[in-house]
C-alpha positions in Angstrom: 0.0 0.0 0.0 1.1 3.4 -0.3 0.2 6.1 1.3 1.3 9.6 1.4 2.1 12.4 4.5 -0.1 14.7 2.3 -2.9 14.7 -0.1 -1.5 15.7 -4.1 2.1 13.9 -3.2 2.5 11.6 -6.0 0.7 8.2 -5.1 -1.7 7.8 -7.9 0.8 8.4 -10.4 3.5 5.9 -8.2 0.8 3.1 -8.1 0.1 3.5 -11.9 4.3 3.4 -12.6 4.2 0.1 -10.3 1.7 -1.1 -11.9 2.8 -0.7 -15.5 6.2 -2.2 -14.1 5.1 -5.2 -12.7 2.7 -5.7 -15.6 5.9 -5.1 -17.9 7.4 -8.2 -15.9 4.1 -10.7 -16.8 3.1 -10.4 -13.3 -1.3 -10.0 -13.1 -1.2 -6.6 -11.5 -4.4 -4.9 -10.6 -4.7 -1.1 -8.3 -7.1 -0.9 -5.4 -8.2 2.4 -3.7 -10.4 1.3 -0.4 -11.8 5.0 -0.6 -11.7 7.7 -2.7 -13.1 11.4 -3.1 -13.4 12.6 -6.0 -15.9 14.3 -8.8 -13.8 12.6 -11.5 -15.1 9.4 -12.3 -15.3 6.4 -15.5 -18.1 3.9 -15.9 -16.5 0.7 -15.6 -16.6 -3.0 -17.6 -19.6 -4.2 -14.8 -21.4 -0.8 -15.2 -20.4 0.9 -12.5 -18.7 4.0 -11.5 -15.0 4.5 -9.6 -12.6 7.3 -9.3 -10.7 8.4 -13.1 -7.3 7.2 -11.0 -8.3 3.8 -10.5 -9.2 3.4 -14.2 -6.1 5.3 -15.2 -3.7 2.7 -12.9 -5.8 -0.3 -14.5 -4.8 0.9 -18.1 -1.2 1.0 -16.8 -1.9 -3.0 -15.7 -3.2 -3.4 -18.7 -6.6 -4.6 -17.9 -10.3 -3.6 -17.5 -11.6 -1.3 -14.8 -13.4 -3.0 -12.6 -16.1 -1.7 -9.8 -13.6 -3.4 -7.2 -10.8 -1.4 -7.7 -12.6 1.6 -6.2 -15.2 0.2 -3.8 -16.2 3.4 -2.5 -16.3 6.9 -4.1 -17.2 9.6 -2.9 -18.3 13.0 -4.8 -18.8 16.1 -3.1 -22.1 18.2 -3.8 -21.6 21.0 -1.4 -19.3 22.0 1.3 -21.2 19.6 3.7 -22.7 17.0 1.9 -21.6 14.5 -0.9 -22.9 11.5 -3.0 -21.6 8.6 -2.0 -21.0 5.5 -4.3 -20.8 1.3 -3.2 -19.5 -0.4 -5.4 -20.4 1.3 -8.5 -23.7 2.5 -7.7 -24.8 5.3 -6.0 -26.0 4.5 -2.0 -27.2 7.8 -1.1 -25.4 10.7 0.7 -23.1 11.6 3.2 -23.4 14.8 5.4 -20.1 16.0 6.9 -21.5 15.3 10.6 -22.4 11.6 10.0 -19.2 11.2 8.2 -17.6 8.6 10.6 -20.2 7.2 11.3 -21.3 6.1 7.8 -17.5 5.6 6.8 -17.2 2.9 9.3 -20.3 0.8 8.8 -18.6 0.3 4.9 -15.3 -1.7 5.4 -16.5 -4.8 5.1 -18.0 -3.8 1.2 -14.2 -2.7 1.2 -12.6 -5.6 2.2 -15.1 -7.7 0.3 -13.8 -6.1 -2.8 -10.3 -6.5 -2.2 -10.3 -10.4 -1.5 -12.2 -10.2 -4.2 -9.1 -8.9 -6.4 -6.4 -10.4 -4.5 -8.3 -14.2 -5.7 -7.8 -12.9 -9.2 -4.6 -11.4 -9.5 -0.9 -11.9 -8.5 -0.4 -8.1 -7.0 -2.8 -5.7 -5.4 -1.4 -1.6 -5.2 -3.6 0.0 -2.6 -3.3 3.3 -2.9 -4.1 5.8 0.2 -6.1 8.8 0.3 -4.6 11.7 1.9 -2.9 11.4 4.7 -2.9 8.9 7.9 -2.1 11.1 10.2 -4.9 13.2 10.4 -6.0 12.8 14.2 -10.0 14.1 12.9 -10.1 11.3 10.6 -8.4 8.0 12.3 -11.4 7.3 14.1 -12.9 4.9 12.0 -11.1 4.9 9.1 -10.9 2.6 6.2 -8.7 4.7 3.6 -5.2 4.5 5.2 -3.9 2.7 8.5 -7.5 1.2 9.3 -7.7 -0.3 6.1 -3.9 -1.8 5.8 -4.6 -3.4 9.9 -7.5 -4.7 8.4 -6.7 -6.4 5.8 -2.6 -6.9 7.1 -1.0 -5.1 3.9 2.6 -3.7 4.5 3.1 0.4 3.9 5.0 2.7 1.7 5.0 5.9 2.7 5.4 8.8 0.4 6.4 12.9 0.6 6.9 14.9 -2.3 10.2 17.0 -2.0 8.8 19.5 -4.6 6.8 21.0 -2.2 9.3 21.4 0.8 9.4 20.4 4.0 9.8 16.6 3.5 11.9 15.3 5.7 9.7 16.7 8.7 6.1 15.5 7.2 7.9 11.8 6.4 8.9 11.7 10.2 6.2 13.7 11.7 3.4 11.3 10.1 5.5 8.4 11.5 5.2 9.9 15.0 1.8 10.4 14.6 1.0 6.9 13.9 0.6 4.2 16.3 2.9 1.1 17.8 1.9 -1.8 15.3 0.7 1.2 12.2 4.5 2.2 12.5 6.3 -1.2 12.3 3.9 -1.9 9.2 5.5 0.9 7.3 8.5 -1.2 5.6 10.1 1.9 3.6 10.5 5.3 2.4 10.0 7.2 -1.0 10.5 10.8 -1.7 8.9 12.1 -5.1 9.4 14.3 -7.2 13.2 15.9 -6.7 15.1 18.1 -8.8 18.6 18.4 -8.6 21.9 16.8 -7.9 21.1 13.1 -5.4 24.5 13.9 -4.1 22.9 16.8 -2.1 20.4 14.9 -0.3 23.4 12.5 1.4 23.2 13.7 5.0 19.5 14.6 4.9 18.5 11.0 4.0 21.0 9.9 6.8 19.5 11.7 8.8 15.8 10.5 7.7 16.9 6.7 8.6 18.2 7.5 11.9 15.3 9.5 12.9 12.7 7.1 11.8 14.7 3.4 11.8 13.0 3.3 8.2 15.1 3.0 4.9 14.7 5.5 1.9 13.5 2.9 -0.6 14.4 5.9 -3.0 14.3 9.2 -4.0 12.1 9.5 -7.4 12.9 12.6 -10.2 10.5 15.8 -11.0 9.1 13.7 -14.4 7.2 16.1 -17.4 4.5 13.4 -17.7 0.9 13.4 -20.0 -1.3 12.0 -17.1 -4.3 13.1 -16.2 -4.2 14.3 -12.6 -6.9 13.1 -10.2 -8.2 16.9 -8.9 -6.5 19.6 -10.8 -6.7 20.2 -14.3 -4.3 18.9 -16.7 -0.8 20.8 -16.7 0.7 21.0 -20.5 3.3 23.1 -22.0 2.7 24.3 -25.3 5.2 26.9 -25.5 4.0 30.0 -26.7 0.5 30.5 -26.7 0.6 33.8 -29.1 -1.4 32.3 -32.5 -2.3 29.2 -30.8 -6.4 28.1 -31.0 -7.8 29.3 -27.9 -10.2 26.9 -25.7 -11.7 28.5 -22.1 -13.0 25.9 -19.5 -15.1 27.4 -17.1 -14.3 26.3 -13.8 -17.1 26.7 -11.5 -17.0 24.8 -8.4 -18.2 21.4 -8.7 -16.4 21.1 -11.9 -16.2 17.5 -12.8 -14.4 15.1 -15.0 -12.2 17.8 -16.2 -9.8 15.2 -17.9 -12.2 15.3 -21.0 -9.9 18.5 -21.8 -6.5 16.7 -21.8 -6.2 15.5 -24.9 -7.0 19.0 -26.1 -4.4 20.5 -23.7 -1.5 18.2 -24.8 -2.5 19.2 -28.7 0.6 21.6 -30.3 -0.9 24.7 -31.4 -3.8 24.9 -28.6 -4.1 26.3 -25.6 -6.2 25.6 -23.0 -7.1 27.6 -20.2 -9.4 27.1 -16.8 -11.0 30.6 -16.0 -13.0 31.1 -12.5 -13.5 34.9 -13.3 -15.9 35.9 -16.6 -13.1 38.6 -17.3 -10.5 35.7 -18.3 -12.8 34.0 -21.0 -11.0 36.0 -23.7 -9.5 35.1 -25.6 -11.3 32.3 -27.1 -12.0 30.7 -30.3 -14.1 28.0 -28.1 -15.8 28.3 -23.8 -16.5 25.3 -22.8 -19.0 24.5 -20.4 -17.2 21.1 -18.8 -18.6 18.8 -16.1 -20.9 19.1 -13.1 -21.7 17.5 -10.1 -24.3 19.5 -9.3 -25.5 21.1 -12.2 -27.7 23.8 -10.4 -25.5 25.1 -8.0 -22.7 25.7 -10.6 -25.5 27.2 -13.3 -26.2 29.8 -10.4 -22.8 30.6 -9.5 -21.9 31.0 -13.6 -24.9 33.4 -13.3 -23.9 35.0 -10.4 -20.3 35.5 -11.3 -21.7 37.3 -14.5 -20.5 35.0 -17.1 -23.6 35.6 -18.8 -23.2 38.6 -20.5 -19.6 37.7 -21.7 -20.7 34.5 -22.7 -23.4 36.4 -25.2 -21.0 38.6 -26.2 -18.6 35.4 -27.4 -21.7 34.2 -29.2 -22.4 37.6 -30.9 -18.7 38.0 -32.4 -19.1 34.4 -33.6 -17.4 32.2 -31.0 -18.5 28.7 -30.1 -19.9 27.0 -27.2 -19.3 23.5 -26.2 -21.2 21.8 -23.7 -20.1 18.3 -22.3 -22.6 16.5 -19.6 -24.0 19.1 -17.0 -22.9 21.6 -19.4 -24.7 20.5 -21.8 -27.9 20.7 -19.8 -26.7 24.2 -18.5 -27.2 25.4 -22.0 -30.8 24.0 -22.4 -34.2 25.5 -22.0 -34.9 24.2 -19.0 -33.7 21.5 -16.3 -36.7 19.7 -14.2 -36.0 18.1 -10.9 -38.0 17.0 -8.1 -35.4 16.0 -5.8 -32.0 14.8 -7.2 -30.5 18.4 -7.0 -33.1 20.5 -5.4 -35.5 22.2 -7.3 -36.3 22.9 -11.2 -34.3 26.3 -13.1 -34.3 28.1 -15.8 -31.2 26.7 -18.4 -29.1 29.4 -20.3 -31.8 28.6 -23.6 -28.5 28.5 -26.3 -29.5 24.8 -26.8 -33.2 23.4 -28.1 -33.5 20.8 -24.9 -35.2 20.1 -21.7 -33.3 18.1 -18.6 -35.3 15.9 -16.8 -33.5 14.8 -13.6 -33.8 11.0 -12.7 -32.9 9.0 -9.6 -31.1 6.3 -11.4 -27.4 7.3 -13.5 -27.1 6.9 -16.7 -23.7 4.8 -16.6 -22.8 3.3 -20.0 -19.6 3.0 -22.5 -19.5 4.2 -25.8 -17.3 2.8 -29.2 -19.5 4.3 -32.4 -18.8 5.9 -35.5 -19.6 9.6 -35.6 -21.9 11.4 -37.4 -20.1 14.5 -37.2 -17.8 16.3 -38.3 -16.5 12.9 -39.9 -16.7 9.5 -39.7 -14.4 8.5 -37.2 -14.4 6.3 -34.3 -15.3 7.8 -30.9 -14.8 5.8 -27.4 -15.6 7.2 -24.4 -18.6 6.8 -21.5 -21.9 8.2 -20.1 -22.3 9.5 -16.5 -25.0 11.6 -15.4 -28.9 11.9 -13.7 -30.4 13.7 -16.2 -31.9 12.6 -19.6 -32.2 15.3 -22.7 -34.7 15.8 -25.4 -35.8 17.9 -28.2 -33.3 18.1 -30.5 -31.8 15.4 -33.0 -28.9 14.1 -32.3 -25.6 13.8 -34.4 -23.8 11.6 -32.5 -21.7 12.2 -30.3 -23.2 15.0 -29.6 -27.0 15.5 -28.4 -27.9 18.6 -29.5 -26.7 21.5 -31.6 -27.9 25.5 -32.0 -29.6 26.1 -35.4 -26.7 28.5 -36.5 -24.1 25.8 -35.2 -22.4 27.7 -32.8 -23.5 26.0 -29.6 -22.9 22.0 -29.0 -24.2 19.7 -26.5 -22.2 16.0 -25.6 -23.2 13.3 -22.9 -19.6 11.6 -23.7 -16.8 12.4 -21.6 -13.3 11.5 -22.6 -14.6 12.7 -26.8 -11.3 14.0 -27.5 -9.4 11.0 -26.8 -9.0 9.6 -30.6 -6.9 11.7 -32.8 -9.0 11.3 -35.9 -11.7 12.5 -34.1 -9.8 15.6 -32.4 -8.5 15.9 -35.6 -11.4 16.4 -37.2 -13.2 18.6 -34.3 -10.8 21.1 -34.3 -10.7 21.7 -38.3 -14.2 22.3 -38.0 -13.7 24.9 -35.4 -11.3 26.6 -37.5 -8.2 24.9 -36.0 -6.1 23.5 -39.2 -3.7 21.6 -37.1 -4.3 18.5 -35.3 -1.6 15.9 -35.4 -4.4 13.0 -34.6 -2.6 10.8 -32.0 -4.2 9.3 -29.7 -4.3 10.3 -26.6 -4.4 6.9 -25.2 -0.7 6.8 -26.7 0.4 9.3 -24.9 -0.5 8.1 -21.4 0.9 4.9 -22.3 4.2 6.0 -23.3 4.5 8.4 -19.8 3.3 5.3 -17.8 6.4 3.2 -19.5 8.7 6.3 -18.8 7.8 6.1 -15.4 8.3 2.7 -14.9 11.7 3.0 -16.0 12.1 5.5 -14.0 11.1 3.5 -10.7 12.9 0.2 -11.6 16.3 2.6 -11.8 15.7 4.5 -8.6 13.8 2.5 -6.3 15.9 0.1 -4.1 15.8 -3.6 -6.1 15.4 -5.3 -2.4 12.2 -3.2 -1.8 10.8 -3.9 -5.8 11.7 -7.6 -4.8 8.7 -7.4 -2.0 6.6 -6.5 -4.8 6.5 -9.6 -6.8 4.9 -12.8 -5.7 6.6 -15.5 -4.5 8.3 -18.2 -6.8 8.4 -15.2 -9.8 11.0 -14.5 -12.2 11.7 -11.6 -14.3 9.8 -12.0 -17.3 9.9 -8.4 -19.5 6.7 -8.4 -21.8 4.8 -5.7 -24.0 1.1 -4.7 -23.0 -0.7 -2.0 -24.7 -3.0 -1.4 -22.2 
């Protein structure tokens, strides 16, 4: 398992690089994350719904996400309340003051999933969440130290040097942690270090005689394409001057923001997340992304006065994408008796009505589009609501009669190059190298596999593999 003295330290993209290693070695590698909170989420092979890490780690083992890799999801609504998700399906919600309480009563679905991985593969990488040493959140926990006691998994634990102050939050989470949660922890990793090794010398000494724990080792700042779990995609494409502009509108229960990456990682575009109406221009295309809670973040776009800029776009001849809840942002109307709390008024730049409905919509999708060409298009369905009144041209579900404004239910659109290709010529964008994105990742994950099987301690990467293995190097594709 490893964990992490912090949350946004490295761990999903370290369990995806061990996976992809050991899956490079023949071994049957799967990731397992007991709990997770996020609003970023993929529908899985047995229909259900887990955190977008969990899928990305499975793709670096090479197989298909599966409901048991993520047993319990959590996606936050409001500042005090959040849906909460068993084993792919939603189970109802979770207020803040109930937390605990609620958090507890679900181990056993957790450790139900995880024998039920560990009968089927060779390796399980738990990942943590957060950290284990927060003394508000040990009580009945299942995400870090209550989960490895309970299902007697050894620890990794993990601080990212990039940030500072390391060395104290490696041995000041140790000290935190109890008698038998301390001897569990077998090693050490630091993430994410630039610079010369040979300057970390009497630090790391230090580090082991503090804690009696070895450095298993110290892994490099890497430029990788993966999606991260909470913030949006980070890509350099040089200078933006010329490039085609995209604006994502970041309200506050933004979700699934990796459908953008692809987009972001494209030479010649740029991609921008804007919180403030001022900061839409410049842009060829705004994109209204990914909700959790659709009416909440259509008020707060109104009340942040996106509105009127968002007109003016329209009136100079700009275009408007909407994927999922933004889609249903730029309809008529969105009904609800319940799910989200109340019926409202939609932005009217789309020829739909939203009816909100207790049971998700959770599906994959592999079909040829309609438009702008016929190319393949993968991706999935997540959401409550269900559109109508406007013919579809798959993949997207509705369009404005002078075809400025687009509607899509399918996130991760932009994934296939010919597709994204194709998409961006008709928005005026004549470059488009058409990889796809899938590609990317794949190479990154392999990168940093590399990467750990160099710097990590052999002895520790020997723990990894099951007993009676040998090395065995083979090519997946994921």
């Amino acid at each position: 398992m490893i964990q992490g003295t912090a949350s946004g330290v490295g761990k999903t993209v370290l369990v995806a690089g061990l996976c992809r290693l050991l899956a490079r070695r023949g071994i049957r590698v799967a990731p397992f994350k007991p709990q997770n909170m996020s609003n970023n989420a993929a529908v899985t092979v047995d229909g259900g719904e887990i955190g977008r890490a969990q899928a990305l780690q499975a793709l670096a083992c090479g197989i298909e996400p599966s409901v048991h890799m993520n047993p319990v999801l959590i996606k936050p609504e409001a500042d005090q309340t959040a849906q909460l998700i068993v084993h792919g399906k939603v189970a109802g919600r979770l207020h803040a003051s109930r937390f605990r309480e609620r958090r507890a009563r679900l181990l056993d679905a957790v450790l139900a999933s995880f024998a039920s991985l560990k009968s089927a593969y060779d390796v399980v990488l738990v990942e943590g969440a957060g950290s284990p040493a927060e003394p508000n959140l040990r009580a009945g926990d299942i995400a870090n130290m209550g989960f490895a006691e309970s299902a007697d998994v050894p620890v990794w634990l993990v601080g990212d040097i990039d940030r500072g102050g390391v060395f104290a939050a490696l041995k000041g989470t140790l000290d935190v942690l109890g008698p038998s949660e301390r001897d569990r922890v077998q090693a050490l990793l630091i993430n994410r270090f630039r610079g010369n090794r040979a300057l970390l010398g009497d630090a790391l000494a230090w580090l082991g005689r503090q804690t009696g724990k070895p450095v298993a080792g110290v892994i490099p700042w890497l430029p990788l394409e993966l999606p991260e779990e909470d913030a949006p995609y980070r890509h350099a494409n040089g200078d933006s001057r010329g490039a085609f502009h995209l604006a994502v509108v970041a309200y506050p229960r933004m979700s699934n923001h990796d459908d953008l990456d692809p987009l972001a990682a494209e030479p010649g575009v740029s991609v921008r997340f804007v919180r403030r109406a001022r900061e839409l221009a410049p842009a060829d295309v705004v994109v209204l992304p990914g909700s959790k809670h659709v009416a909440s973040d259509l008020r707060w776009l109104r009340e942040q006065g996106f509105v009127p800029h968002l007109q003016r776009h329209l009136r100079y001849g700009g275009r408007l994408l909407g994927i999922c809840g933004g889609l249903q942002m730029l309809g008529r109307r969105i009904l609800d008796r319940g799910i989200e709390g109340g019926s409202l008024e939609g932005l009217g730049w789309l020829p739909v009505e939203t009816t909100m409905h207790a049971e998700k919509v959770l599906r994959r999708v592999d079909r040829t589009a309609d438009w702008p060409a016929p190319v393949r298009v993968t991706g999935y369905e997540i959401h409550h609501g269900r559109s109508k009144g406007a013919a579809a041209r798959f993949p997207f579900a509705a369009r404005s009669g002078d075809g400025q404004v687009w509607g899509t239910y399918v996130h991760g659109l932009f994934g296939q190059g010919a597709f994204r290709r194709a998409w961006l010529q008709a928005m005026g964008h004549q470059g488009g190298e058409g990889r796809d994105h899938r590609q990317r990742v794949l190479a990154s994950l392999d990168r940093l596999a590399d990467v750990l099987e160099r710097e990590i301690e052999s002895a520790c990467l020997e723990r990894l593999l099951p007993a009676g293995s040998r090395r065995q190097e083979v090519v997946i594709a994921g």
